[in-house]
C-alpha positions as a Markdown table, in Angstrom:
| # | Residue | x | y | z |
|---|---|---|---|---|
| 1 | Unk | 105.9 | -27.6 | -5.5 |
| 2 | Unk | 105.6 | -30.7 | -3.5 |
| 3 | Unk | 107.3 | -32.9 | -5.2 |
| 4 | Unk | 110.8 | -33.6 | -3.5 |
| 5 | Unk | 113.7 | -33.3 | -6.4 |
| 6 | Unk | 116.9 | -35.1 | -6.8 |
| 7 | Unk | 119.8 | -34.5 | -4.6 |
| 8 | Unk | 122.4 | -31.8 | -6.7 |
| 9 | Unk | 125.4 | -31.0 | -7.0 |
| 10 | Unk | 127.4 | -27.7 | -8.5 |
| 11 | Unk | 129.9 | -29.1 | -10.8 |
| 12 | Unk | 131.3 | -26.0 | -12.0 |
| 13 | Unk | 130.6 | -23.0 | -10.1 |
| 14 | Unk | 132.2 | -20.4 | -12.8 |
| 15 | Unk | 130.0 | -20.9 | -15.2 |
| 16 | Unk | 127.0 | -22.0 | -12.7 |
| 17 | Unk | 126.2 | -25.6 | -13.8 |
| 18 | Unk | 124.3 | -28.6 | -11.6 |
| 19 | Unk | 124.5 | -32.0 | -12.3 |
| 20 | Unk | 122.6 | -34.9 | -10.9 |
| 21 | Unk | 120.9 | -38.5 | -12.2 |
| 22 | Unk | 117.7 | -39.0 | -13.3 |
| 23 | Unk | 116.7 | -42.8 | -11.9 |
| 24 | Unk | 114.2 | -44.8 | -13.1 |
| 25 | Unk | 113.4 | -48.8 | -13.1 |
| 26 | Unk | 115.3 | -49.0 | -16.6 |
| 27 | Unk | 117.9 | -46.3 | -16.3 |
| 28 | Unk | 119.7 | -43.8 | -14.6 |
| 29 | Unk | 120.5 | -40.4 | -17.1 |
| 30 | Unk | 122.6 | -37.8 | -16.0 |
| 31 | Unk | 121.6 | -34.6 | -16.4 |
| 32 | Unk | 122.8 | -30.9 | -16.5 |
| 33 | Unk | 121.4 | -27.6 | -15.0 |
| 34 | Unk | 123.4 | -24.7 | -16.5 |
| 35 | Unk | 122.9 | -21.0 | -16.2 |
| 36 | Unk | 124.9 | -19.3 | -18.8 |
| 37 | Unk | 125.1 | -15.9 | -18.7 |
| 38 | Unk | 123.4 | -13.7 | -21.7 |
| 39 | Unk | 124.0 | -10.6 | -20.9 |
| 40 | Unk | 126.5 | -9.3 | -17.9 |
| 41 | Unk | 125.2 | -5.7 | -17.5 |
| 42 | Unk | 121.6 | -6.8 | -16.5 |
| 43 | Unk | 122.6 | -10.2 | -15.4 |
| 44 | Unk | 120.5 | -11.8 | -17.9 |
| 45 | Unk | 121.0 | -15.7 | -18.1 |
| 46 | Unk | 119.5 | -19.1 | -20.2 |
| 47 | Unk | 118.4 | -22.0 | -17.8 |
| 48 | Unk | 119.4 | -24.5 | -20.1 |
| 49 | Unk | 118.2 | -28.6 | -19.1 |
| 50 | Unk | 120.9 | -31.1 | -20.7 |
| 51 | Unk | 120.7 | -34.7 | -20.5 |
| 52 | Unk | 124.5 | -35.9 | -20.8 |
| 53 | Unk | 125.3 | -39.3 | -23.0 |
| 54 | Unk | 128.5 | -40.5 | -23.7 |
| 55 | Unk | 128.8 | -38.6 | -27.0 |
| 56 | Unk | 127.3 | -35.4 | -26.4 |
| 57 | Unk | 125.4 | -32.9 | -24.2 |
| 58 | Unk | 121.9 | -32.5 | -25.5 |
| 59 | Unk | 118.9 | -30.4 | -25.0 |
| 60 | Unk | 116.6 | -31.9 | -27.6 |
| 61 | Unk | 117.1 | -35.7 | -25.9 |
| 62 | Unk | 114.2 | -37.6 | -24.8 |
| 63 | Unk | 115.2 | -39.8 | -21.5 |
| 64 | Unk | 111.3 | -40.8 | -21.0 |
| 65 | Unk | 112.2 | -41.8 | -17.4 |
| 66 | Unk | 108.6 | -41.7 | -15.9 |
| 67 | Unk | 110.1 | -38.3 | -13.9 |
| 68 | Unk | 109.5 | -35.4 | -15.1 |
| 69 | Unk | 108.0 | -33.9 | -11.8 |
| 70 | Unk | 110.7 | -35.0 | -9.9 |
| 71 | Unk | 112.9 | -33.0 | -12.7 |
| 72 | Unk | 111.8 | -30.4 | -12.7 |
| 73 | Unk | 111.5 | -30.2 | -8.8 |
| 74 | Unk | 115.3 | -30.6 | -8.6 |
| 75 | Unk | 115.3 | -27.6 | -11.9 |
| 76 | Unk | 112.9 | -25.5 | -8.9 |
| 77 | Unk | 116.0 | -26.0 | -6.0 |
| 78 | Unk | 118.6 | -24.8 | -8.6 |
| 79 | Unk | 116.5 | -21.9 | -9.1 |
| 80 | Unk | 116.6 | -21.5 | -5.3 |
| 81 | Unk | 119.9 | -21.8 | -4.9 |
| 82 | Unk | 121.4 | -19.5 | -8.2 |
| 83 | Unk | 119.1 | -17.1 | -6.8 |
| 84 | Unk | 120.5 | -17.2 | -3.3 |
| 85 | Unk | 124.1 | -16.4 | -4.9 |
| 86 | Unk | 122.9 | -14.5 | -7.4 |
| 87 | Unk | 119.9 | -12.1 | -6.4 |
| 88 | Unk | 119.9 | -9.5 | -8.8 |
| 89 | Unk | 120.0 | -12.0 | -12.0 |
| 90 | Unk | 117.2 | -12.8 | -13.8 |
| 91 | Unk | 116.7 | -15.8 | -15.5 |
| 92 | Unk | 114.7 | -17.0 | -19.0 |
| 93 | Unk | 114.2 | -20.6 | -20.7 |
| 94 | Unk | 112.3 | -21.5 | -23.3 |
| 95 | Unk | 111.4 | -25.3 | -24.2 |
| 96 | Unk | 112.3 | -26.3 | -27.5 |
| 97 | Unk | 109.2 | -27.6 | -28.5 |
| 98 | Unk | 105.5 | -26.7 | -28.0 |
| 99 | Unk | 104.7 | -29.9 | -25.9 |
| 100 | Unk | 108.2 | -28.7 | -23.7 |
| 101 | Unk | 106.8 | -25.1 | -23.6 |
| 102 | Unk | 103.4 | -26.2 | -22.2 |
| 103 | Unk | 104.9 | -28.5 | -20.0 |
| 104 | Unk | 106.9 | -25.7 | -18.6 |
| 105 | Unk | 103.8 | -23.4 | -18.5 |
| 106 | Unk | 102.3 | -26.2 | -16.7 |
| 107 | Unk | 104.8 | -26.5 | -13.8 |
| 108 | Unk | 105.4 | -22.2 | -13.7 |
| 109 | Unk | 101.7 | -22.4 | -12.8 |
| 110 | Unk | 102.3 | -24.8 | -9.5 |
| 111 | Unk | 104.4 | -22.3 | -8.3 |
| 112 | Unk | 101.8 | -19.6 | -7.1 |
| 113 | Unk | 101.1 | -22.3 | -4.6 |
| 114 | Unk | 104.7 | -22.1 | -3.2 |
| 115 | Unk | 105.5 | -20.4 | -0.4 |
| 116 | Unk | 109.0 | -19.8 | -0.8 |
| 117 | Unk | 110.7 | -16.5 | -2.5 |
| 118 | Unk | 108.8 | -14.3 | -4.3 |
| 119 | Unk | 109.2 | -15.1 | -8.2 |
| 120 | Unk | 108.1 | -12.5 | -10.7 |
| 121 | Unk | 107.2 | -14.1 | -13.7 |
| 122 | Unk | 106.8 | -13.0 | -17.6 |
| 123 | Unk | 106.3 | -15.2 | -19.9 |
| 124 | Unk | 106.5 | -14.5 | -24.3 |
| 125 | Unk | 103.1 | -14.7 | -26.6 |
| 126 | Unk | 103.7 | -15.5 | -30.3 |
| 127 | Unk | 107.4 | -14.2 | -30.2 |
């Protein structure tokens, strides 16, 4: 992936969460990473991508910032990072709409033009 991401930070390390701003001309929107484990004998955990508002945390939020590549480049460092600590895990995510989904399938397939760690990748088809 080419596209350099935002600078990160990990805001709570016990339950594996990453915070930073998405920036635009209009706005800035702060955003949330989190890993939350599933399942602890396989090491099973939900990548889940939050935008954060004054009232709530929100994974169905639109922040139409003009950055999505730049998103989900920062998403791709957290990846690299949790996976540094955390080698044995395994990670799934799932958008929450088809456009998010094919988004997603859209990045995953930039990534067999990374050189960095090894990524084995499955993916779900109708269920």
């Amino acid at each position: 992936m080419g596209e350099k991401g935002y600078d990160f930070q990990t805001v709570k390390p016990n339950i594996i969460q990453y915070e930073f701003d998405s920036i635009s001309e209009k706005k800035s929107v702060k955003k949330v990473i989190e890993y939350a484990l599933i399942d602890k004998d396989t090491l099973l955990y939900n990548l889940a991508l939050l935008d954060v508002t004054k009232d709530e945390v929100s994974d169905i939020s639109i922040s139409n910032n003009k950055d999505m590549p730049k998103v989900l480049a920062t998403v791709y460092q957290t990846l690299l990072d949790f996976f540094t600590a955390n080698p044995k895990a395994k990670v799934i995510f799932q958008g929450n709409t088809p456009s998010r989904n094919r988004l997603y399938r859209a990045a995953i397939g930039k990534l067999k033009d990374v050189e960095e760690p090894d990524f084995r990748i499955f993916g779900f088809i109708n269920g």
